[in-house]
C-alpha positions as CSV (number, residue, x, y, z in Angstrom):
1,X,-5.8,11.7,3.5
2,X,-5.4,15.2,2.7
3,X,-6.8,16.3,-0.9
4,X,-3.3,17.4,-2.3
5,X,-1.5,13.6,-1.1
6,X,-5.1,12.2,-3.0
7,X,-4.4,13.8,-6.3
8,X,-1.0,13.5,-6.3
9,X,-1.9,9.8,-5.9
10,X,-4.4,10.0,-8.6
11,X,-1.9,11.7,-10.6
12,X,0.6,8.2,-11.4
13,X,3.7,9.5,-12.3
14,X,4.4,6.6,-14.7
15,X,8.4,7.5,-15.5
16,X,11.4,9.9,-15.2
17,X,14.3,10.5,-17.1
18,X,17.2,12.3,-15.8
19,X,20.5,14.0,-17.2
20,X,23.3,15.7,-16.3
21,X,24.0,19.4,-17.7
22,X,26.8,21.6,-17.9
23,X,26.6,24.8,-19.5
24,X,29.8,27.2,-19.4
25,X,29.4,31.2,-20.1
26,X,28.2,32.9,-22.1
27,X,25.8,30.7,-23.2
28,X,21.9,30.2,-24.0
29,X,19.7,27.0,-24.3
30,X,15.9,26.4,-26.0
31,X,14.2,24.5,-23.4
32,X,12.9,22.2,-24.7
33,X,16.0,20.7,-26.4
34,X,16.0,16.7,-25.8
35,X,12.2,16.9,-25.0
36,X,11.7,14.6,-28.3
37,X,14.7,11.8,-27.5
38,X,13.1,12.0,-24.1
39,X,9.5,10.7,-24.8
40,X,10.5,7.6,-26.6
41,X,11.9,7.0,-23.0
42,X,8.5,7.9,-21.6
43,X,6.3,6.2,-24.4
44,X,2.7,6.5,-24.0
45,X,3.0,9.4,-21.9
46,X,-0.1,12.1,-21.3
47,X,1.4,15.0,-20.4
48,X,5.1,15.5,-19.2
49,X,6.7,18.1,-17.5
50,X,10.3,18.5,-16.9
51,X,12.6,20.4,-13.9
52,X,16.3,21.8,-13.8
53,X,18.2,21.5,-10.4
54,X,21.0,23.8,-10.3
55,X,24.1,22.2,-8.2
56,X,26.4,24.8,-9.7
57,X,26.5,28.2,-10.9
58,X,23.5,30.7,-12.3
59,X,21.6,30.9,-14.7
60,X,18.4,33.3,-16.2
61,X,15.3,32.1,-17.5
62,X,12.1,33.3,-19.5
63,X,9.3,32.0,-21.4
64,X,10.1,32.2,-25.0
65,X,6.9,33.8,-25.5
66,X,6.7,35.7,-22.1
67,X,8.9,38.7,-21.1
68,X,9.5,38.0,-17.0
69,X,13.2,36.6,-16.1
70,X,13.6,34.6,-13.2
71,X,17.1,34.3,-11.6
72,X,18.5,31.1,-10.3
73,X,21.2,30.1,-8.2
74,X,22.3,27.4,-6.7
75,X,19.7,24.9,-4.6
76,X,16.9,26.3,-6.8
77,X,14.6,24.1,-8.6
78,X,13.0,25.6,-11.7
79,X,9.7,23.7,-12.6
80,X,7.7,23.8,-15.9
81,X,4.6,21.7,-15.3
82,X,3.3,22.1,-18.7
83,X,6.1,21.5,-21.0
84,X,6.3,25.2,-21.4
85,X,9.1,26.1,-24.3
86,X,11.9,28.4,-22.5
87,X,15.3,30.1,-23.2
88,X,18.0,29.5,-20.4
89,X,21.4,31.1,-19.7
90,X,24.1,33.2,-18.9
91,X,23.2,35.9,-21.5
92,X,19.1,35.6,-22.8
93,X,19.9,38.1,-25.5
94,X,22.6,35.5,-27.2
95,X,21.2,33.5,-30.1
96,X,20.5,29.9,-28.3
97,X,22.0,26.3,-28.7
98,X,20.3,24.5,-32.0
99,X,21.1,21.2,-32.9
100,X,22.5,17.9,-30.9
101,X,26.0,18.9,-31.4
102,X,26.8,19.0,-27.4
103,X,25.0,15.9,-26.2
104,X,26.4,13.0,-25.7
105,X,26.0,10.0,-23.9
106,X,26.8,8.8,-20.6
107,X,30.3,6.9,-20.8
108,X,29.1,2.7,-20.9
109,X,25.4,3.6,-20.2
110,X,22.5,3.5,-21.9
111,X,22.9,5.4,-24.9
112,X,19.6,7.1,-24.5
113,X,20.9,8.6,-21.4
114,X,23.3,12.4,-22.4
115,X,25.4,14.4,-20.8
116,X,25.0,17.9,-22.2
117,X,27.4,20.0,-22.2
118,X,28.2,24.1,-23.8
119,X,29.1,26.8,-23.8
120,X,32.6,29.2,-24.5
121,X,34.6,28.2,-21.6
122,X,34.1,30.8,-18.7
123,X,32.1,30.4,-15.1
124,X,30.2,26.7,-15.5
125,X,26.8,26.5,-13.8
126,X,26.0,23.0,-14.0
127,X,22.1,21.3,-13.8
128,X,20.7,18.0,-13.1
129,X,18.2,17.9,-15.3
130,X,14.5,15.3,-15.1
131,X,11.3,14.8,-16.9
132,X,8.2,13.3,-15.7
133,X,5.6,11.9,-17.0
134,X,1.9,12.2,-15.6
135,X,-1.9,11.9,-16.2
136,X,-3.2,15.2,-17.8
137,X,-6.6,14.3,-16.9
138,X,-6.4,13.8,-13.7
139,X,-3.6,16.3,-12.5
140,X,-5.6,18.9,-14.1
141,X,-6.9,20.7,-10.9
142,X,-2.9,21.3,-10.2
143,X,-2.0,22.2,-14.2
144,X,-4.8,25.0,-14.3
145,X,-3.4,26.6,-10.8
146,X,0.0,26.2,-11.2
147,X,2.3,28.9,-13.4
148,X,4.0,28.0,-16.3
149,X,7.6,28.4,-14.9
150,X,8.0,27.6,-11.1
151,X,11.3,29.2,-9.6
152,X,11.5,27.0,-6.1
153,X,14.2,28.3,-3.8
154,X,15.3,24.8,-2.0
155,X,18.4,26.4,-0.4
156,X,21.5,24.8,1.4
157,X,20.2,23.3,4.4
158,X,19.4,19.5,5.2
159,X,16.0,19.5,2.5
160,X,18.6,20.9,-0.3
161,X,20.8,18.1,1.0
162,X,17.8,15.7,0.6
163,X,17.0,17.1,-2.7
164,X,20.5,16.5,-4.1
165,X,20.7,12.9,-3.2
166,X,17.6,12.0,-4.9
167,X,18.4,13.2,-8.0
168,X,22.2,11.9,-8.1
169,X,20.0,8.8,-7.6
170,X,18.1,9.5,-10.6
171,X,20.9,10.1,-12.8
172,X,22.2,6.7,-11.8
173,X,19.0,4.6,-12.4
174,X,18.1,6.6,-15.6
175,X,21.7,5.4,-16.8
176,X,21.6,2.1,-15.1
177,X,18.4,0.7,-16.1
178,X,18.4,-1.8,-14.4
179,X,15.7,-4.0,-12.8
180,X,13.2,-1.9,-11.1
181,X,14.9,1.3,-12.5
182,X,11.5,2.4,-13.9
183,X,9.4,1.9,-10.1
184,X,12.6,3.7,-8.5
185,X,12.7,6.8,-10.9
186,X,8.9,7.2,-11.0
187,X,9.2,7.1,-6.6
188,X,12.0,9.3,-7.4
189,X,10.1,12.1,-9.3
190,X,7.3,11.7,-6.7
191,X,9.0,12.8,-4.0
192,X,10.6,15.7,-5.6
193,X,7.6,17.0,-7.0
194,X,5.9,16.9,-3.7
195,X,8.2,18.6,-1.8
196,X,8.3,21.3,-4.2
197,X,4.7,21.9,-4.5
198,X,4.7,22.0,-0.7
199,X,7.8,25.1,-0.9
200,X,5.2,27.1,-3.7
201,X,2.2,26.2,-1.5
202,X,3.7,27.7,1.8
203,X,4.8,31.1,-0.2
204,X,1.8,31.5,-1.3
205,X,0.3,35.1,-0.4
206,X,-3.0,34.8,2.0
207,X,-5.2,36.5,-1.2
208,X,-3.9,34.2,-3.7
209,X,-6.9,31.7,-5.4
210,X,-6.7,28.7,-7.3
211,X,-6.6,24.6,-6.1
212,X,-3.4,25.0,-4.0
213,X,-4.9,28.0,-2.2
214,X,-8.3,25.8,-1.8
215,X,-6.1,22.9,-0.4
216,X,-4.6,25.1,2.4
217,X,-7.6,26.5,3.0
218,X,-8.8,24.5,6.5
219,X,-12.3,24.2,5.7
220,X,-12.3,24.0,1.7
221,X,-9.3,21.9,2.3
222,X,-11.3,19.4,4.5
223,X,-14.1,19.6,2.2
224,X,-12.2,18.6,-0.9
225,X,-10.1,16.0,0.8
226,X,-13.9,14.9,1.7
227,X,-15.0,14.5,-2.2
228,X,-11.4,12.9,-3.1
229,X,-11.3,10.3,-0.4
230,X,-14.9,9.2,-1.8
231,X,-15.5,10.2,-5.0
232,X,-18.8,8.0,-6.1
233,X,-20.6,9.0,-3.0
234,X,-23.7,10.7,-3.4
235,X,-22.6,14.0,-1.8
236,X,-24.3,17.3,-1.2
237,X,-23.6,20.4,-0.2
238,X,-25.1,20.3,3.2
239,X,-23.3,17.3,4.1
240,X,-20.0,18.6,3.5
241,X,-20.7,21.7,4.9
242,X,-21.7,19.7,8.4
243,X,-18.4,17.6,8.3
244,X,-16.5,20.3,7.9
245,X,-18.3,22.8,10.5
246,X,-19.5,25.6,8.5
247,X,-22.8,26.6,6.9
248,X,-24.6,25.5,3.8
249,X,-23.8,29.0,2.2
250,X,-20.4,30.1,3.8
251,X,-18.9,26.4,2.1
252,X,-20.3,27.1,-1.0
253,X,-19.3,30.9,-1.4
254,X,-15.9,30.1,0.3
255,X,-15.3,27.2,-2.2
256,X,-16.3,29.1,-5.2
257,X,-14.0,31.8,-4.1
258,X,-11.2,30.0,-4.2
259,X,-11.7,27.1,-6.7
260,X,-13.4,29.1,-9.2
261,X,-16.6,26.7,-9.3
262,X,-18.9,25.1,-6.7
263,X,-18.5,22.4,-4.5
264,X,-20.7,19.6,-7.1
265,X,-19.1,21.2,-10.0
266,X,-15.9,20.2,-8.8
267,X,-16.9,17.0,-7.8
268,X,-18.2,15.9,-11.3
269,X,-14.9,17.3,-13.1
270,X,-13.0,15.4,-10.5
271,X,-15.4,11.9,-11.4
272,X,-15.1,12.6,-14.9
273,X,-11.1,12.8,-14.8
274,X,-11.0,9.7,-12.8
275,X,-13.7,8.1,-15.3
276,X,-11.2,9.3,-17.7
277,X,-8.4,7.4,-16.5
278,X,-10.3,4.3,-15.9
279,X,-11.1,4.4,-19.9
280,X,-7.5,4.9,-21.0
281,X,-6.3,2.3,-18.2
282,X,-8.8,-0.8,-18.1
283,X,-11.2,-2.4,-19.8
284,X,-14.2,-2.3,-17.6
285,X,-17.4,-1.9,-19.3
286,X,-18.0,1.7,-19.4
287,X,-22.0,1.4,-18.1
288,X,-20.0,0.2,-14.7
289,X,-17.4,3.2,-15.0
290,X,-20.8,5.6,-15.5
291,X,-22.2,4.2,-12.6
292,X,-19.1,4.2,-10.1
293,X,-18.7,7.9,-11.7
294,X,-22.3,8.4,-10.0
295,X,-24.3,8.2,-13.2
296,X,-27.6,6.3,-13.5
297,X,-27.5,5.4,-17.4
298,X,-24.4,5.2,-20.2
299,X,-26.2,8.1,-21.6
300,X,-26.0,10.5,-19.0
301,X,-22.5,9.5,-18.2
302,X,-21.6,10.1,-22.0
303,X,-22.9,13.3,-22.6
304,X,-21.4,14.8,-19.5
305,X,-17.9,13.0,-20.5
306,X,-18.3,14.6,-23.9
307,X,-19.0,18.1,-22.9
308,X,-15.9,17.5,-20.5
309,X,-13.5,15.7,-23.2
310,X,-14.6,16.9,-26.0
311,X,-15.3,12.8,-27.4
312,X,-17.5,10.1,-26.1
313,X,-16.2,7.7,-23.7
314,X,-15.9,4.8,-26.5
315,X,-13.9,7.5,-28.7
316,X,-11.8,8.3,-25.6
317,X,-11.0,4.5,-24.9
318,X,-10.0,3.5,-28.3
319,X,-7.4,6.8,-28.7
320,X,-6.3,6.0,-25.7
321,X,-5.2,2.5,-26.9
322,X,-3.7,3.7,-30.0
């Protein structure tokens, strides 16, 4: 398995929530409107990042605390993998949407579930609308090398098509819920997510750095697909640099070039997330998680999880719960 597919594994998208959106100009939106009515939806979420489709229309956006504007037609997916506040709209420079006076639910569905709608009545670009929820832990390597705002052209052809279905499909569980709604609009979200990662990772430029650009690397790639597919093993640097047909030092100065951090650093943030996970999720007795996390005492294990975390393992177990 390749190391993006194994993290995006590793990542669990537990939920989704999706909406339709249509905003008529002039008009401007705060981002995060809904964000709040959304997470009792995706209770005990981590982390969640949300996505607008545009099916209709055009629309400019910028970081409410950054100056670039991205334009956005229609087929594009804008992306903000860490819940990154935003203005949207036909005009950035009017005073945006406050307040819930425009949402409203879904005729005879859940009433959880909105419609939004604004605006003063000219050209409509209309959205579909979706938030995810995720493992912060362990999609870390993807939140530190991902922008904030993601502006992923999908386009008209047979992928937009694609694109389009599945999130009509959304739209209908997230109203629906109905048995196995919550399994389909996790799957859902999945795919979506994937295939736009896999757009941004083919435009990247050759010089760019970061996990992505370590994933498309061949041999970096291999390597870390290596230390996903079998985390607890007792790796080195030699090894890895045998499997995947380079030297000792051309691995390790090729993976520090594009990760940031060497090959065994890496591999004990990515234990340590996993550990992580394990705590929050299960109730295994944390000397075993130290030792499938390739520790060889509780104490070791807890002093490296703390330096990660920030909090002991025990601490990390018992927040998690509450």
């Amino acid at each position: 398995m390749d190391a993006l597919s194994d993290v995006l594994n590793s990542v669990r998208l537990e939920g989704a929530v999706y909406l339709n959106a249509e905003f008529t100009a002039p008009w401007c939106i705060r981002g995060e409107l809904g964000l709040a009515s959304v997470r009792e939806r995706l209770a005990g979420a981590e982390h969640v990042a949300f996505f607008h489709f545009i099916t209709e229309g055009s629309c400019k956006v910028r970081l409410l605390d950054g100056t670039e504007v991205h334009e956005a037609g229609v087929g594009d997916l804008i992306l903000f993998p860490q819940e990154g506040r935003h203005l949207m709209g036909s005009d950035l420079h009017l005073a945006p949407m406050e307040g819930k006076a425009s949402i409203e639910p879904l005729p005879g569905a859940d009433p959880e579930v909105f419609h939004m709608r604004y605006g003063g009545g000219g050209a409509a670009t209309r959205f579909v609308c979706g938030y995810l929820a995720l493992s912060r832990t362990v999609f870390r390597p993807l939140l530190e090398t991902l922008p904030r705002v993601l502006c992923i052209r999908i386009g008209d052809g047979p992928a937009s098509a694609l694109v389009r279905t599945l999130f009509r499909e959304g739209v209908r569980e997230s109203a629906a819920q109905g048995p196995g709604a919550a399994s389909t609009l996790a799957k859902v979200a999945e795919l979506l997510f994937v295939e736009a990662l896999r757009r941004y990772m083919s435009e990247l430029p050759p010089q760019n750095r970061g996990w992505l650009a370590g994933v498309r690397d061949p041999q970096v790639g291999r390597a870390l697909a290596l230390l996903h597919g079998a985390p607890a093993k007792p790796w080195t640097v030699d090894e890895l640099a045998q499997k995947v047909a380079l030297s000792r030092s051309a691995l390790a100065e090729r993976f520090t070039s594009l990760l940031g951090e060497p090959p065994m650093q890496y591999l004990t943030r990515w234990r340590l997330a996993l550990a992580a996970r394990m705590l929050r999720e299960g109730r295994e007795p944390i000397i075993r998680i130290a030792e499938e996390s390739g520790y060889e005492s509780e104490g070791a294990f807890s002093r490296a999880f703390k330096r990660e975390f920030g909090v002991p393992p025990a601490s990390w177990r018992r927040n998690g719960a509450r």
